[in-house]
C-alpha positions in Angstrom: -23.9 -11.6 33.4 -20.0 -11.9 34.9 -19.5 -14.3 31.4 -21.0 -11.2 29.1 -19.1 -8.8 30.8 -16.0 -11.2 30.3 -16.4 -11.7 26.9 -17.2 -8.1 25.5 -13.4 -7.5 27.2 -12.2 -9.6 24.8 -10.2 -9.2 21.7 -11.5 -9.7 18.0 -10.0 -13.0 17.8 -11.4 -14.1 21.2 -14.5 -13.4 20.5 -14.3 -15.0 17.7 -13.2 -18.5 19.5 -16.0 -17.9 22.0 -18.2 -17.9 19.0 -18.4 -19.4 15.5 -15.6 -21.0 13.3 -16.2 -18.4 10.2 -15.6 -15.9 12.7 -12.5 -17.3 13.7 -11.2 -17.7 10.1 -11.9 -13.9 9.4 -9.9 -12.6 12.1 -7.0 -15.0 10.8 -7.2 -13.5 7.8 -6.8 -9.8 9.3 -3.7 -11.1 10.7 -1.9 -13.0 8.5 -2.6 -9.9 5.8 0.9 -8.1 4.6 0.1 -6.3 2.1 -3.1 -3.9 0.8 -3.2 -0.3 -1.4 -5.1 2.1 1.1 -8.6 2.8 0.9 -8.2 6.6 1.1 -5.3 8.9 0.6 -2.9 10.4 3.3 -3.5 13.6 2.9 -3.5 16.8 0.1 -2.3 15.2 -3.1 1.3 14.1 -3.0 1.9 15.8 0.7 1.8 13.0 2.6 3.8 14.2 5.3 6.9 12.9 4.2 7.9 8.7 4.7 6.8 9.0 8.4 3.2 10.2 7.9 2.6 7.5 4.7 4.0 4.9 7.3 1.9 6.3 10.1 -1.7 5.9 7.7 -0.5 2.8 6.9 -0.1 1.7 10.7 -3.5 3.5 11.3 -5.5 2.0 8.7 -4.3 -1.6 9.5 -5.3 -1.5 12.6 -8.6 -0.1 11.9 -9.0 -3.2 9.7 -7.8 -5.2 13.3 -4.2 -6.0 12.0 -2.0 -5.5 14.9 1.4 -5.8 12.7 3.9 -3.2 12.1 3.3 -1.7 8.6 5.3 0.7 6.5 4.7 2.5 3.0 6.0 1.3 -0.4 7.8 4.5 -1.2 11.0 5.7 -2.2 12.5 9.0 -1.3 15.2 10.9 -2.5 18.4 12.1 -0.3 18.2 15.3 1.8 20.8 17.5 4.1 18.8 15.1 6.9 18.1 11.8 5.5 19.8 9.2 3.2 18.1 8.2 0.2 15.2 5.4 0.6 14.4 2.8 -2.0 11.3 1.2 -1.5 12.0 -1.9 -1.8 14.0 -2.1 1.4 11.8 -0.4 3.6 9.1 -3.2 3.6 10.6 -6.3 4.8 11.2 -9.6 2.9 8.0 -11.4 2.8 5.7 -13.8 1.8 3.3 -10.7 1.3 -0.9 -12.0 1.5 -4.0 -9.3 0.8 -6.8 -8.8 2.8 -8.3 -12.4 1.4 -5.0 -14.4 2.2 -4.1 -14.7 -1.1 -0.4 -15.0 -1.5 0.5 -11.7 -4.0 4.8 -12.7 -3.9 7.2 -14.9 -1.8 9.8 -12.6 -1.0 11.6 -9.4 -2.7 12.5 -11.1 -5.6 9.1 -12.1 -6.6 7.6 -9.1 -5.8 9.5 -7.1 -8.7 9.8 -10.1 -10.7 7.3 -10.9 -13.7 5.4 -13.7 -11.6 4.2 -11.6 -9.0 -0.1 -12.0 -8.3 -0.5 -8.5 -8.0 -3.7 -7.2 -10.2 -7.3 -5.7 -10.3 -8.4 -9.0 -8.3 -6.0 -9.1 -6.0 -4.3 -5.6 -5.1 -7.0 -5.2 -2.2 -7.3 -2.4 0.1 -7.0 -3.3 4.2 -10.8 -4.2 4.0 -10.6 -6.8 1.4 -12.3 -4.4 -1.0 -11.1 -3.5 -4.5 -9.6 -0.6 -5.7 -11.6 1.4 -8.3 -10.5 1.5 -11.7 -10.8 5.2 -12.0 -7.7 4.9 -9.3 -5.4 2.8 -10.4 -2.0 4.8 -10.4 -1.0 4.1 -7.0 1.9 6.4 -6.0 5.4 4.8 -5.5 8.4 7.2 -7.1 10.5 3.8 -8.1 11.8 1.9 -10.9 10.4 -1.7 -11.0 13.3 -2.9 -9.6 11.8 -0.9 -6.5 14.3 1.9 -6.2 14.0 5.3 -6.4 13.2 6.7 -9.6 15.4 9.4 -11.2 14.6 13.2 -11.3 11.6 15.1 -10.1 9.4 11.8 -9.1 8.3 11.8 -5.4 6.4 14.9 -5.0 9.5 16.7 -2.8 9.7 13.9 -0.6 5.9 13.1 -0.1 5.6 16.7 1.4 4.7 18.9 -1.5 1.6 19.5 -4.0 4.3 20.5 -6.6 6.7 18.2 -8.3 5.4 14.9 -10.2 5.3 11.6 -8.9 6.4 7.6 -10.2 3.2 5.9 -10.5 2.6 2.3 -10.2 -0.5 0.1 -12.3 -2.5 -1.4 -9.3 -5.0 -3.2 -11.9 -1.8 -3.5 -14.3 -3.6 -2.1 -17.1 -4.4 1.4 -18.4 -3.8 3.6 -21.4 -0.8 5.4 -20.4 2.7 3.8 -19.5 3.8 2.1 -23.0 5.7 -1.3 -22.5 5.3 -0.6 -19.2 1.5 0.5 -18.6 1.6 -3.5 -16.7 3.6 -2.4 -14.0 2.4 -2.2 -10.8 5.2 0.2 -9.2 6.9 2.1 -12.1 4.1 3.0 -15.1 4.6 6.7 -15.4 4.5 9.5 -14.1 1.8 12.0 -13.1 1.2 15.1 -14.3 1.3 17.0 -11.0 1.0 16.2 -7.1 -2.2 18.1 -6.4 -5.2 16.9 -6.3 -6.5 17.8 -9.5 -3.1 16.9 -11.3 -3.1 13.5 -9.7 -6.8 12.8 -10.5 -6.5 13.6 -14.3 -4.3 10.3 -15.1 -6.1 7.9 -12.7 -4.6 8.5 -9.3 -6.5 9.4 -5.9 -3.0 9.6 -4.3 -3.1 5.9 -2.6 0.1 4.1 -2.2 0.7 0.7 -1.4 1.2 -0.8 2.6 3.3 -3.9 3.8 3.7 -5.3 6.8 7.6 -5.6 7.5 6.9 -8.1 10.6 
């Protein structure tokens, strides 16, 4: 009885050791994953409550899924009276980025907004290892593919607004809207609102990609 009580204190990946290999190999998984688009959105359209609340789902999604690394949003922002602009691209660390099934989706900054990157419908997982439906594939980013912030009215006021438009990303990297660049995973086009409805009517269910800066 003293052992049970011991070993229901124990983390996931203890009790994973106490147990059986697969087991073991799962939870490594959870923790070596860097990167995943978010099962559900944020909150009301583009409103995510700003950088700090898409950071803050991120964080509280990842460690739902039992990730216990420090995860920011793949977002850029434009400058305010308060706040410098932010470029996506260097708010999420340098990599190597892995999804939920430890497959390698780029090696570093570079890669990620370079033509050899592995994102796509099989591997642009959400935090459970699940993929994202095709009816939701713009994921929100406002950037350019270069991962900087995209010009003019493109981020939704900030991630705090229902009004505005919003820089969409392909996460399947396909679609019928975009032109040459309907492939891209962070700069397609943009939506034709931030609510709800306006996000929904082009493919997007106001998810945005998560990486783990650590």
């Amino acid at each position: 009885m003293r052992r049970l009580r011991s070993a229901i204190r124990l983390t996931c990946c203890s009790v994973a050791l106490v147990l059986t290999a697969p087991i073991v190999s799962g939870c490594n998984l959870t923790q070596k994953m860097s990167f995943f688009v978010t099962s559900a959105p944020a909150g009301e359209g583009g409103n995510l409550g700003g950088l700090a609340g898409a950071d803050a789902h991120c964080q509280t999604l990842a460690n739902a899924a039992g990730s216990r690394r420090h995860w920011r949003a793949y977002l850029s922002a434009t400058a305010t009276a308060e706040h410098t602009a932010a470029n996506a691209r260097d708010r999420i660390g340098h990599g190597p980025w892995f999804n939920a099934k430890g497959v390698q989706i780029a090696s570093g900054l570079d890669d990620l907004h370079g033509p050899a990157n592995q994102l796509g419908g099989r591997t642009s997982l959400d935090e459970q290892g699940n993929f994202v439906l095709a009816g939701v594939h713009d994921i929100l980013t406002g950037s350019n593919a270069d991962g900087t912030i995209a010009a003019g009215d493109a981020t939704c006021h900030n991630w705090t607004s229902t009004e505005g438009h919003a820089m969409v990303g392909h996460s399947n990297k396909v679609g019928s809207i975009g032109g040459d660049r309907v492939r891209s995973w962070n700069s397609a086009h943009l939506t034709d609102g931030c609510s709800v409805p306006a996000l929904r009517k082009l493919g997007s269910g106001g998810l945005f990609y998560c990486f783990a800066i650590d």
